[in-house]
ROLUM-586731 format. One record per residue (C-alpha): chain; x, y, z. Coordinates in steps of 0.25 Angstrom, whole numbers, plus 5000, padded with zeros to 4 digits. Example, Ala and Ser with C-alpha at 12.3 -4.5 7.8 and 13.67 -1.06 7.14 Angstrom:
// ROLUM-586731
<"A", <5049, 4982, 5031>>
<"A", <5055, 4996, 5029>>
// end
This chain:
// ROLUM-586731
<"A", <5000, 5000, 5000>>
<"A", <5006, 5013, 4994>>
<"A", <5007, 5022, 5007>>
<"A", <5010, 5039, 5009>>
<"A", <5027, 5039, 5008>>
<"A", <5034, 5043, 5019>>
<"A", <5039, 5056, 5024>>
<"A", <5053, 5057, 5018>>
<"A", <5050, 5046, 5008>>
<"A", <5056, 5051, 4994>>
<"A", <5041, 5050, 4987>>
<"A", <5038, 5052, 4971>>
<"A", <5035, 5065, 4966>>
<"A", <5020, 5067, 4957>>
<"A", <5017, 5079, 4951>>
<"A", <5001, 5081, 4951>>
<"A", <4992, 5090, 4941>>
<"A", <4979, 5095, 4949>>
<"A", <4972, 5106, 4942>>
<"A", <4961, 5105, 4951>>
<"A", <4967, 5100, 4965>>
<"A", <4959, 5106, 4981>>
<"A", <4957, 5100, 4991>>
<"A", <4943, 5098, 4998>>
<"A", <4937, 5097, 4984>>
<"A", <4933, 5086, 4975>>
<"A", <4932, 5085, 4960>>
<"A", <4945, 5088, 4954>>
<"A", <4950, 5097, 4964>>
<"A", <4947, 5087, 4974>>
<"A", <4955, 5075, 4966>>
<"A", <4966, 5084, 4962>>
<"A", <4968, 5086, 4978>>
<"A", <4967, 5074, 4985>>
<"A", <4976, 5067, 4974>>
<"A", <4988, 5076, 4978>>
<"A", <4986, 5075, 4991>>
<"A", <4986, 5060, 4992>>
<"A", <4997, 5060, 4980>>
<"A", <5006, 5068, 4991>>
<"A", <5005, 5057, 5002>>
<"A", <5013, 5048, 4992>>
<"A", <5023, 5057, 4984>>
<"A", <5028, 5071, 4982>>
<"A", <5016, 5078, 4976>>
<"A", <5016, 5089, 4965>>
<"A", <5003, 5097, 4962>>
<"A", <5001, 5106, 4949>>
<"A", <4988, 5113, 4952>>
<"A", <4981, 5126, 4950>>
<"A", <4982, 5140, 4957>>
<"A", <4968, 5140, 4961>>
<"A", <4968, 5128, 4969>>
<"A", <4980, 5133, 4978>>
<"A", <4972, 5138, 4988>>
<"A", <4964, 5124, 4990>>
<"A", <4977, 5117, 4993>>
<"A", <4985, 5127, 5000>>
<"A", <4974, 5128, 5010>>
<"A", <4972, 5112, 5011>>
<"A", <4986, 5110, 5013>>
<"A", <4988, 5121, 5023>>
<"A", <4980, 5111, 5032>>
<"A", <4985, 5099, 5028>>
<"A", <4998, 5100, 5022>>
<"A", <5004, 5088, 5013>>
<"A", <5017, 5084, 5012>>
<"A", <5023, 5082, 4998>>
<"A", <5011, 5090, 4989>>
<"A", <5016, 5101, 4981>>
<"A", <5007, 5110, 4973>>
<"A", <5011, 5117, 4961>>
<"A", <5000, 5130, 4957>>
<"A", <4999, 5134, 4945>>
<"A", <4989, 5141, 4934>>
<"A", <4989, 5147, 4921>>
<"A", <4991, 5162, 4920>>
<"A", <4978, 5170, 4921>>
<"A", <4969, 5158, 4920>>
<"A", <4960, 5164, 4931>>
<"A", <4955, 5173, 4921>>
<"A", <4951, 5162, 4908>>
<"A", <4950, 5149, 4915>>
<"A", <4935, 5151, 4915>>
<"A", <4923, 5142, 4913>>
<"A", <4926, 5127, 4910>>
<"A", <4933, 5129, 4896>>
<"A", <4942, 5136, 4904>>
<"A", <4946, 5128, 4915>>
<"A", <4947, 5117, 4903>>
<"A", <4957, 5126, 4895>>
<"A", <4963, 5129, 4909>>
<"A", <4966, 5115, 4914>>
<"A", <4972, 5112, 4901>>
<"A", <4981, 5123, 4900>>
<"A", <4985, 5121, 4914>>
<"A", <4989, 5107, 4912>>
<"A", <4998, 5112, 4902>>
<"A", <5006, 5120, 4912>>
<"A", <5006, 5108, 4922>>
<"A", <5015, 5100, 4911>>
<"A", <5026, 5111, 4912>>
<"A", <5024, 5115, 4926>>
<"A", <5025, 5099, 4929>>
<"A", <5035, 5097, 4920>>
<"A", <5044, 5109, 4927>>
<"A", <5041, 5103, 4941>>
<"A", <5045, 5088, 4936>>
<"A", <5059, 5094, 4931>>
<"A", <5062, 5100, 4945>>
<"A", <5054, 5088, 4953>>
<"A", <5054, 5075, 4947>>
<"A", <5040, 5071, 4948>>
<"A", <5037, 5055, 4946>>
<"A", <5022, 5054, 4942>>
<"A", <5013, 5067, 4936>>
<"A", <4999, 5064, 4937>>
<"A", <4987, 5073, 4933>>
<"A", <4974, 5072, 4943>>
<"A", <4965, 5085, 4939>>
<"A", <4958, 5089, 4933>>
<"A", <4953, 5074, 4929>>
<"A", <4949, 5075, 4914>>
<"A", <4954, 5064, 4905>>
<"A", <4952, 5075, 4891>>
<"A", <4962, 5084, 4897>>
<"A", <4977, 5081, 4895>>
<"A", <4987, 5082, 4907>>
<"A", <5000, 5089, 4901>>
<"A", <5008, 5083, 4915>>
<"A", <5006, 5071, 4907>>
<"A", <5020, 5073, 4900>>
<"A", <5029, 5075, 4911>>
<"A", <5040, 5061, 4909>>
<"A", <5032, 5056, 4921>>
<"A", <5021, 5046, 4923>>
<"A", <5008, 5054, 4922>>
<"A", <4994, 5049, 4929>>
<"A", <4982, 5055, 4924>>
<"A", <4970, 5056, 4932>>
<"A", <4961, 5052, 4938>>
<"A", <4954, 5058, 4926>>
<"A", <4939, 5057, 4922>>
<"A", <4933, 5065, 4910>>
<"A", <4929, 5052, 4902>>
<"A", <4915, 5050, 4907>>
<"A", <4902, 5051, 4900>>
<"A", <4887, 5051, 4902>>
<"A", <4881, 5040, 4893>>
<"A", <4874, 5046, 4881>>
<"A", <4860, 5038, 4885>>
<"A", <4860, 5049, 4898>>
<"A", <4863, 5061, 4889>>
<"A", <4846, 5061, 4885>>
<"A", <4843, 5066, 4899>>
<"A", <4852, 5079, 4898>>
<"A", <4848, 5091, 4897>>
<"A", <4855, 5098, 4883>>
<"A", <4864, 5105, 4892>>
<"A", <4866, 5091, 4898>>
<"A", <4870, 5086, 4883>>
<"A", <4878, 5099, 4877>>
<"A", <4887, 5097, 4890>>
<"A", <4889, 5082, 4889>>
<"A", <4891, 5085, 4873>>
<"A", <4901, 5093, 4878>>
<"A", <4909, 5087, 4889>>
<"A", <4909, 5076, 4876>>
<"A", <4914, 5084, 4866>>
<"A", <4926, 5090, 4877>>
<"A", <4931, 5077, 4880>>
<"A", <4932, 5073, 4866>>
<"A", <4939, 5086, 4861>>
<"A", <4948, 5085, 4873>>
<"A", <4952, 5072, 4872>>
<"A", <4958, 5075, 4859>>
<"A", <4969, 5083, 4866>>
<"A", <4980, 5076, 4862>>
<"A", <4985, 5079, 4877>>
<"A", <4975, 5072, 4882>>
<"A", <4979, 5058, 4876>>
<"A", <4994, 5062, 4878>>
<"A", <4990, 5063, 4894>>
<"A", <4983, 5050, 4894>>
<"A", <4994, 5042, 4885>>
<"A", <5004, 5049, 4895>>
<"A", <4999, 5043, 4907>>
<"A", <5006, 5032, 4913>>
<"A", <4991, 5031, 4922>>
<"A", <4978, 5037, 4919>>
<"A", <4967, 5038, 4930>>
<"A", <4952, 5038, 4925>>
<"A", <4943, 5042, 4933>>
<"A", <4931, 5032, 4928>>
<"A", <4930, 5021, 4917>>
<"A", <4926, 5032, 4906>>
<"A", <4937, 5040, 4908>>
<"A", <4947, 5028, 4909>>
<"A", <4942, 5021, 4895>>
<"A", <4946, 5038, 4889>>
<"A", <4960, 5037, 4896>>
<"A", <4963, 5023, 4886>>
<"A", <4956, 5030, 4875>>
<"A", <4967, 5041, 4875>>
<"A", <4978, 5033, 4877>>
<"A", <4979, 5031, 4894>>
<"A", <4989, 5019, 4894>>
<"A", <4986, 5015, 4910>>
<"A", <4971, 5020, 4913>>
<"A", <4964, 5015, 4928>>
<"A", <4951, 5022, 4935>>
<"A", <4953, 5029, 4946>>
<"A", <4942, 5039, 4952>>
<"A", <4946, 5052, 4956>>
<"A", <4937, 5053, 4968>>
<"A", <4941, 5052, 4982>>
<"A", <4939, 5056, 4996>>
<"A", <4949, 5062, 5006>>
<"A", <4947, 5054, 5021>>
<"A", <4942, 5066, 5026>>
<"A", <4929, 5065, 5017>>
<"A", <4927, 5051, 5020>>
<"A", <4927, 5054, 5032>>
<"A", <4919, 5064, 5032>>
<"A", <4909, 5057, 5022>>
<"A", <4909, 5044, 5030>>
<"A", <4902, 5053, 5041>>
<"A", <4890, 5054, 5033>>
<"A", <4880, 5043, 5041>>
<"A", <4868, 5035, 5032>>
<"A", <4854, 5044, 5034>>
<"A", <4843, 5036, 5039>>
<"A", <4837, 5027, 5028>>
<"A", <4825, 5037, 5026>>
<"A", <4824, 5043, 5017>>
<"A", <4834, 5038, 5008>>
<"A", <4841, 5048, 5001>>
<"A", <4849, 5050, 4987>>
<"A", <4859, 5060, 4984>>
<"A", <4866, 5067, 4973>>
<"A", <4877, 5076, 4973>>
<"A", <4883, 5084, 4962>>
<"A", <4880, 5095, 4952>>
<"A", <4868, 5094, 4945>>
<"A", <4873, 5092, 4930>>
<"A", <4865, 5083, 4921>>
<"A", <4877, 5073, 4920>>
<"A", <4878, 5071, 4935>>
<"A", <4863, 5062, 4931>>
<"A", <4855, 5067, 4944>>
<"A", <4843, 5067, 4933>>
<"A", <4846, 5051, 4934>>
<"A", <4847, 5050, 4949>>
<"A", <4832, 5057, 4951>>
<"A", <4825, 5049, 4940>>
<"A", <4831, 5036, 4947>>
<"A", <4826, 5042, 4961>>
<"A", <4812, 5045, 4955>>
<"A", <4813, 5032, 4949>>
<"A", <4816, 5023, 4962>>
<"A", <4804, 5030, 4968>>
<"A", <4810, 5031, 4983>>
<"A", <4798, 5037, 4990>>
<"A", <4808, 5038, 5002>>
<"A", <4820, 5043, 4996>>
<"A", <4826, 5057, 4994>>
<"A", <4836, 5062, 4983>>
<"A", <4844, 5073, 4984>>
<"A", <4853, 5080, 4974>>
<"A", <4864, 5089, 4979>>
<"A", <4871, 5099, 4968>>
<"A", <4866, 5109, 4959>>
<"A", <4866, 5112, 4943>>
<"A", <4862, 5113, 4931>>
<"A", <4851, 5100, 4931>>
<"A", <4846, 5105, 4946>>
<"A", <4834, 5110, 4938>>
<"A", <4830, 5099, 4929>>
<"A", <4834, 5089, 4943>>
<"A", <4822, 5096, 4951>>
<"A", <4813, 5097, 4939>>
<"A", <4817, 5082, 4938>>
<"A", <4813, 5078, 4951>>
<"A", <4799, 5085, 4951>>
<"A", <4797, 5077, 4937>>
<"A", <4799, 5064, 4944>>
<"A", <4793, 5067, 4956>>
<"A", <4802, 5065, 4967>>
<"A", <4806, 5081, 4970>>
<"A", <4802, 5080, 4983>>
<"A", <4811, 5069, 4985>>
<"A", <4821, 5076, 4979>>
<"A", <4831, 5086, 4983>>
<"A", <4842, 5096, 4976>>
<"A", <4851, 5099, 4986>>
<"A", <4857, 5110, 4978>>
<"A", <4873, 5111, 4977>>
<"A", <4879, 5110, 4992>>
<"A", <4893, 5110, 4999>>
<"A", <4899, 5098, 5001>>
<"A", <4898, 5096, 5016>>
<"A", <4883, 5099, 5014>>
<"A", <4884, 5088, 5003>>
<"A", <4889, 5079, 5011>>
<"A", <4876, 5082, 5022>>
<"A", <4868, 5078, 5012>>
<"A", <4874, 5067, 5008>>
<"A", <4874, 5062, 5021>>
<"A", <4860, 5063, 5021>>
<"A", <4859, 5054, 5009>>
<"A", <4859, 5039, 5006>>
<"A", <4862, 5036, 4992>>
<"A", <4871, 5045, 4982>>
<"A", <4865, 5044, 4968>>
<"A", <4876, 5048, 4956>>
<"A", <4871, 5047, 4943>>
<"A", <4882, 5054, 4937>>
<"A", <4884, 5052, 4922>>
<"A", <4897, 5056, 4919>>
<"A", <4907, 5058, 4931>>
<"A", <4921, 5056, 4932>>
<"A", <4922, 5057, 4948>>
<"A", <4910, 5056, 4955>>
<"A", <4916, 5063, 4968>>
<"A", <4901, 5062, 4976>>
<"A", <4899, 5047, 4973>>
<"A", <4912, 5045, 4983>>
<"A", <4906, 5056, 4995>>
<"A", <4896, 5047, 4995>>
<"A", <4902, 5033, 4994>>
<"A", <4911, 5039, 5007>>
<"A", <4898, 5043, 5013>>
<"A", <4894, 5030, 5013>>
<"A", <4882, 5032, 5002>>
<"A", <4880, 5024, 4990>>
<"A", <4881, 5027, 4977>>
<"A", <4872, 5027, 4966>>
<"A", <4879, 5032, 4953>>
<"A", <4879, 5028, 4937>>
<"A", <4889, 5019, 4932>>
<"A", <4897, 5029, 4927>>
<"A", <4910, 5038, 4929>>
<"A", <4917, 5040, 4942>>
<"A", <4905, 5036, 4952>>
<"A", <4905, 5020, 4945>>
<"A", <4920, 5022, 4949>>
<"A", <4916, 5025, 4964>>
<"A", <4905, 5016, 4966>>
<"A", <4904, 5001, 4967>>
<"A", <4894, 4991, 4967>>
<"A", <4894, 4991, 4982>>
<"A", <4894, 5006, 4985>>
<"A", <4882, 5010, 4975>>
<"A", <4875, 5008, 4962>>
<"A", <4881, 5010, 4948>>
<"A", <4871, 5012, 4939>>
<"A", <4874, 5009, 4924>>
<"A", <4871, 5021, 4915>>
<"A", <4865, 5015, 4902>>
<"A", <4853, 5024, 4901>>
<"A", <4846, 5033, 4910>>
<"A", <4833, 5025, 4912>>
<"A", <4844, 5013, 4915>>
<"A", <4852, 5021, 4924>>
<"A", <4839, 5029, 4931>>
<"A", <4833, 5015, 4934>>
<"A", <4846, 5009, 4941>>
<"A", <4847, 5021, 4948>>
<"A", <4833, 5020, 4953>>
<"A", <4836, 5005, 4956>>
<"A", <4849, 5008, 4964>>
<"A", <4842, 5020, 4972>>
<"A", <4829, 5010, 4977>>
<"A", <4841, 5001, 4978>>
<"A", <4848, 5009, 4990>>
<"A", <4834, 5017, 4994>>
<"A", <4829, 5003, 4999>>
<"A", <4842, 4995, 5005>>
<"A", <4849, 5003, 5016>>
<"A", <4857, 4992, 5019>>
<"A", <4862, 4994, 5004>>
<"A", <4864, 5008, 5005>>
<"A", <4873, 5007, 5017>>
<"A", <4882, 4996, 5013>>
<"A", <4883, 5002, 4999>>
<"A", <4887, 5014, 5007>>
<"A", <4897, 5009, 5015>>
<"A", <4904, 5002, 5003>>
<"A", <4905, 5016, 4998>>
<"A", <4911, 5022, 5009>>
<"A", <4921, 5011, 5011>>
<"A", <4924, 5012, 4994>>
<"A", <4926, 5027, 4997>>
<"A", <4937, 5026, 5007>>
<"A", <4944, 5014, 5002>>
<"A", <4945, 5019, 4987>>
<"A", <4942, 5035, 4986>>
<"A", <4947, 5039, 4997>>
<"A", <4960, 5049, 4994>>
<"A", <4967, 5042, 5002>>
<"A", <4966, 5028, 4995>>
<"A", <4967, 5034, 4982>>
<"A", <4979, 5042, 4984>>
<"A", <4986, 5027, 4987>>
<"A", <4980, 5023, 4974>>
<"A", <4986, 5034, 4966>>
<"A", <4999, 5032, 4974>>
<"A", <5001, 5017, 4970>>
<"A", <4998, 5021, 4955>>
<"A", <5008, 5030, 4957>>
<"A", <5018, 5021, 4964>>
<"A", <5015, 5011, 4950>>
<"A", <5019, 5021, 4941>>
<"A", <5030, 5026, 4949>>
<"A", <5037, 5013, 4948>>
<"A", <5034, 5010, 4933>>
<"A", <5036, 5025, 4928>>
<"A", <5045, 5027, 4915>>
<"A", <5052, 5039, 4909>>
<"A", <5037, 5043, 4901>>
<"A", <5044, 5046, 4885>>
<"A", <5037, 5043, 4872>>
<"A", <5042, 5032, 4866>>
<"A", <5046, 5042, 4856>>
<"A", <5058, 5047, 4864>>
<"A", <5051, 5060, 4866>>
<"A", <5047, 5068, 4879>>
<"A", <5032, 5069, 4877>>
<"A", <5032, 5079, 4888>>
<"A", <5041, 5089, 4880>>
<"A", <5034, 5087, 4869>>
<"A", <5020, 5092, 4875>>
<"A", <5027, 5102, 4883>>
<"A", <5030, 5109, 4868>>
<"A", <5017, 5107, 4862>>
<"A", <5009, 5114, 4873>>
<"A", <5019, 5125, 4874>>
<"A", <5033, 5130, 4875>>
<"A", <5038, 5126, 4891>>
<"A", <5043, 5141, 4893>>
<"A", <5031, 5147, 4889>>
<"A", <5026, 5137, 4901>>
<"A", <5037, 5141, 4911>>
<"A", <5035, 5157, 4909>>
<"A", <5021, 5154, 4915>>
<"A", <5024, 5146, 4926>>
<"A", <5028, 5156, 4935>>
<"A", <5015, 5162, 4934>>
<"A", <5009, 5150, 4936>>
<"A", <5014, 5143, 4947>>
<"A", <5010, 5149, 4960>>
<"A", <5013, 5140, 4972>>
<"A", <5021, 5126, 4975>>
<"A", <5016, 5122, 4989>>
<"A", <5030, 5120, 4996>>
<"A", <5032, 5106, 5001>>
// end
């Protein structure tokens, strides 16, 4: 069992690109965090992250300082002022990526690093320039690759279908960056988030691809989770948690529970969006509104009161890489109820809820329905099924577990590394440095860009 090295233990240097990376937060920030943080129990840790998230860190490590974890703040000039709306942040990301390459490569010429390895943000269609350092290079865990099946597009709204249109057209133009497949083929291990996104690494030339979900909980939200008792059995109540966007399939979770008829039951909806409207106009057509309740968007402390207050998470996600509340509630020692698809199906087993196959939505509605009465009627279900969760949340997403999981890859690829040139003979790393733009050009702007190193 791969353990935390020693103090005064000559340990491997790894360089880390983070974009997004603060602590207390989920989504990418969240993964970008707690990956550096357990990275550093094992090895000398180097993070090249953004300015804005200085403040997060510096804070968090004022309390809780840790050993061997160096950040590396840096932005592109003036980006305050054009990195707006999501085209921005797109062109953004990109463009900072290209300035990690050189400000990584400059740091690997005075330290020496061993692995490089990308974490955020987490999008397969989007290249990762650190990629041609001569140094093994992980890539993920990355999602993007995830779809909602075309028989569930009839129930969107047009906005619903331009947007999904869209997302599909994005990720095929993207993937045409010839970046893009030059990352994957680079890698010497690729991390997808979910099957989807695992069977696009291959397609673009991944040589080693494995799934590995992004999610995880720090011991201090177990904990805290764990605390969360089982209500009394009356009624029975559903929850769902997320925003309210037609691809997140609450539309399905409200016909299934109109369809179950649980006089007895309740079903409550926490988060806000643009389908909040057509959700209420959907429960008054089906007749349950009085059983019904939109929450509205909340904190998540107040999330968690709720959640406490509930028996059964319904997910019926349609296309999600992560999947982040699905675990809250598996720590919370709730069931699942999800789709079979993206990263929830990663999270949930057999004996901690119901995967529900996603052929068609009168297919899927139905074993919702089914899975629902299911848990409304069999407490004793509901409570065993829970406490699987809860054990599956601390022995495989917790942080702490899957911090040795990254290590021991790590550890494999340390000891089987090789000097990463072409069989041509020819440094793929110098040749992208010329195409994307001359090095000095580069150097004249990091000054202005780099703001802080955190001294160890």
């Amino acid at each position: 069992m791969l353990t935390p090295v020693s103090e005064g233990t000559q340990k491997s240097k790894i360089l880390i690109s983070a974009y997004a990376c603060r602590p207390g937060m989920g989504s990418d920030p969240g993964v970008g965090w707690n990956t550096v943080r357990e990275m550093a129990k094992y090895y000398e840790v180097w993070v090249l992250t953004r300015i804005d998230n200085r403040q997060s860190i510096e804070a968090e490590i004022s309390k809780h300082p840790i050993s061997e974890l160096e950040f590396v703040y840096f932005d592109l000039p003036g980006s305050n002022w054009w990195k707006i709306g999501l085209a921005g942040v797109h062109i953004h990301y990109y463009l900072w990526q290209v300035w990690a390459y050189f400000l990584g490569r400059k740091l690997h010429a005075e330290i020496g690093f061993d692995i490089v390895h990308h974490v955020t943000y987490v999008s397969y269609t989007s290249p990762s320039f650190l990629s041609f350092l001569p140094i093994p290079f992980i890539w993920g865990p990355i999602g993007g690759g995830e779809s909602a099946p075309n028989t569930f597009w009839q129930d969107f709204n047009l906005n619903g279908k331009i947007y999904e249109k869209a997302r599909d057209f994005i990720r095929w133009f993207k993937g045409g960056d010839p970046f893009v497949k030059m990352t994957a083929k680079k890698s010497v291990l690729a991390w997808g988030m979910t099957e989807d996104t695992l069977r696009q690494l291959q397609k673009i030339g991944a040589p080693k691809v494995e799934i590995l979900s992004p999610i995880g909980l720090s011991a201090e939200e177990i904990t805290r989770l764990a605390q969360h008792g089982i209500p009394d059995a009356s009624p029975v109540r559903f929850i769902s948690i997320g925003r309210l966007l037609h691809w997140k399939g609450f539309h399905l979770g409200l016909k299934a529970f109109a369809q179950a008829a649980l006089t007895d039951s309740e079903y409550w909806i926490v988060g806000d969006g643009s389908e909040r409207k057509r959700l209420q106009a959907l429960a008054e057509q089906l007749g349950i509104a009085k059983q019904v309740k939109l929450c509205g968007k909340l904190p998540r402390e107040e999330i968690f009161q709720l959640l406490g207050q509930c028996h059964v998470l319904v997910h019926p996600s349609l296309h999600e890489s992560g999947g982040f509340v699905c675990m809250e509630a598996m720590a919370a020692a709730r069931p699942v109820i999800c789709l079979d698809l993206g990263g929830p199906a990663v999270q949930v087993t057999k004996d901690t809820g119901f995967k529900i196959a996603a052929h068609t939505p009168e297919q899927a509605i139905g074993d919702l329905a089914e899975a629902m009465t299911c848990l409304a009627k069999d407490s004793n279900l509901r409570i065993n099924m829970g406490k699987a969760a809860q054990k599956r949340a601390e022995e495989v997403f917790a942080w702490d577990m899957k911090g040795k999981f990254m290590a021991q890859h790590y550890e494999e690829i340390l000891t089987s590394q090789k000097p990463l040139i072409s069989e041509s003979g020819i440094d793929s790393g110098k040749v992208a440095s010329e195409i994307i733009t001359s090095e000095s050009a580069v150097q004249s702007l990091n000054g202005e860009m780099i703001t802080g190193v955190q001294e160890k």
